[in-house]
N, C-alpha and C positions, 0 to 999 in steps of 0.2 A: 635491534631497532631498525636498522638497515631495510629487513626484511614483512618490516609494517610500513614503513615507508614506500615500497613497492608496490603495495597491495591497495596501501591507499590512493595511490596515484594510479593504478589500475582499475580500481572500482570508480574512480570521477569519471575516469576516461569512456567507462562503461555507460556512465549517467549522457553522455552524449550520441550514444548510439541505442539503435531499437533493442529493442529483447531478441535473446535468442532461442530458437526454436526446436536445439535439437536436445539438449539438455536441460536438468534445473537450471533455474536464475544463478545460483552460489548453491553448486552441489558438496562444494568441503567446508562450506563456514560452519555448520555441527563441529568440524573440528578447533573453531578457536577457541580460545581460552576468554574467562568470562574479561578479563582486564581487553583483550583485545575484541569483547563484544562491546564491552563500555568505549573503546578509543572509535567503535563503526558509528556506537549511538552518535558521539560528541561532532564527530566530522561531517553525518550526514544533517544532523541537524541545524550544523554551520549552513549545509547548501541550501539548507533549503531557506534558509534568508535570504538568495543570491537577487540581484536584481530583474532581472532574464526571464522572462515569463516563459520560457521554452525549457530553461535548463530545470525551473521548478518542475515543473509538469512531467520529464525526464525524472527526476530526483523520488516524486512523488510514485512511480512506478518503482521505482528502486525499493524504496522502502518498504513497498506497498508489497513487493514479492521477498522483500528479507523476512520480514514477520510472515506468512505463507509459508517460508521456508522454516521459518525457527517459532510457530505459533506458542510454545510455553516459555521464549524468552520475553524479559520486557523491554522496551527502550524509551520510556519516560522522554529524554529531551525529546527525540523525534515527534512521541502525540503530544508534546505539548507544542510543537511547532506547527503538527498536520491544527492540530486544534487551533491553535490562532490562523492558519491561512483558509480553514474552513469558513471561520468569521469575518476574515478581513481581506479576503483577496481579491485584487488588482482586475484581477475578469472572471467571470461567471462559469466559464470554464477548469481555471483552476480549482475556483472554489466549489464546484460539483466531484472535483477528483478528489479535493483533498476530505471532501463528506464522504467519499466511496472509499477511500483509505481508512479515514476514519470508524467506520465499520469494520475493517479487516480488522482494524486495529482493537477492537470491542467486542467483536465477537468472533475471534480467527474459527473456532472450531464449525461454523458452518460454509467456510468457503473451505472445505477439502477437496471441491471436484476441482473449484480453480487452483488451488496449490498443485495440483497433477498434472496441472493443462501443461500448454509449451505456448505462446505468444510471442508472435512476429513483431507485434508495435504494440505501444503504450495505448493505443485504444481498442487494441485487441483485448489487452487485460482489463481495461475500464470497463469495455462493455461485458464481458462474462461475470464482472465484479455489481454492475449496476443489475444485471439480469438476473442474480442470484438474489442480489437483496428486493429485486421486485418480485421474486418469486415466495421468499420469505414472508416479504409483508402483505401480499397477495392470502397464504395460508393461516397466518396468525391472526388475521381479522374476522372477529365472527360474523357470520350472513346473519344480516338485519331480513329481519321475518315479519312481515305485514299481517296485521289481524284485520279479517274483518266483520267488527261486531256490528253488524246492520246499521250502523248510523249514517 
């Protein structure tokens, strides 16, 4: 117990500092166990209630690179928490992160080049995460084709 205790006091303390850039975000969480993937769901999705519009936005990269790193896990509280702050948050900023999460969160399987990157700051990983999805929706829309029949 000891030893989750650590870990989780280790990863808040992470949610306060940028990303790091020389390795994965959580290069050994593949190795926890799924009860100890359920206690990361339960905790982060505490943070991300917190009041702190900094530690959100922090929290919301966090998450944003766990799923990245573990795309076939799920973490239900978490989207249902990105999901309410998508709709309901406090600045405009947030809630643009927490719709860019929310995508990771909905379709992980086309942000593999961001799961490979390495990001210095949390808007290092937004904007590779916004450019992706604007490159997405960019490709999937089909070209409206003008006719013109002499009128």
């Amino acid at each position: 117990m000891k030893k989750k205790q650590i870990m989780l006091a280790a990863l808040m303390i992470m949610g306060g500092t940028t990303l790091t850039q020389a390795q994965k975000f959580f290069p050994d969480l593949k190795k926890y166990s799924a009860e100890e993937k359920e206690v990361l769901d339960k905790s982060y999705a505490n943070l991300l209630s917190a009041r702190d519009n900094e530690y959100i936005e922090n929290t919301l990269a966090i998450v944003t690179m766990i799923k990245l790193d573990l795309p076939a896990d799920q973490f239900p509280m978490i989207q249902n928490k990105i999901d309410t702050i998508a709709a309901q948050a406090a600045t405009s900023t947030i809630q643009y992160r927490a719709a860019l999460a929310k995508e990771v969160f909905a379709h992980t399987a086309i942000f593999k080049e961001e799961a490979a990157g390495h990001y210095t700051t949390t808007n290092a990983l937004f904007s590779a995460i916004a450019e992706r999805v604007g490159k997405v929706s960019v490709s999937s829309n089909p070209t409206v084709v003008f006719k013109n029949d002499g009128k």
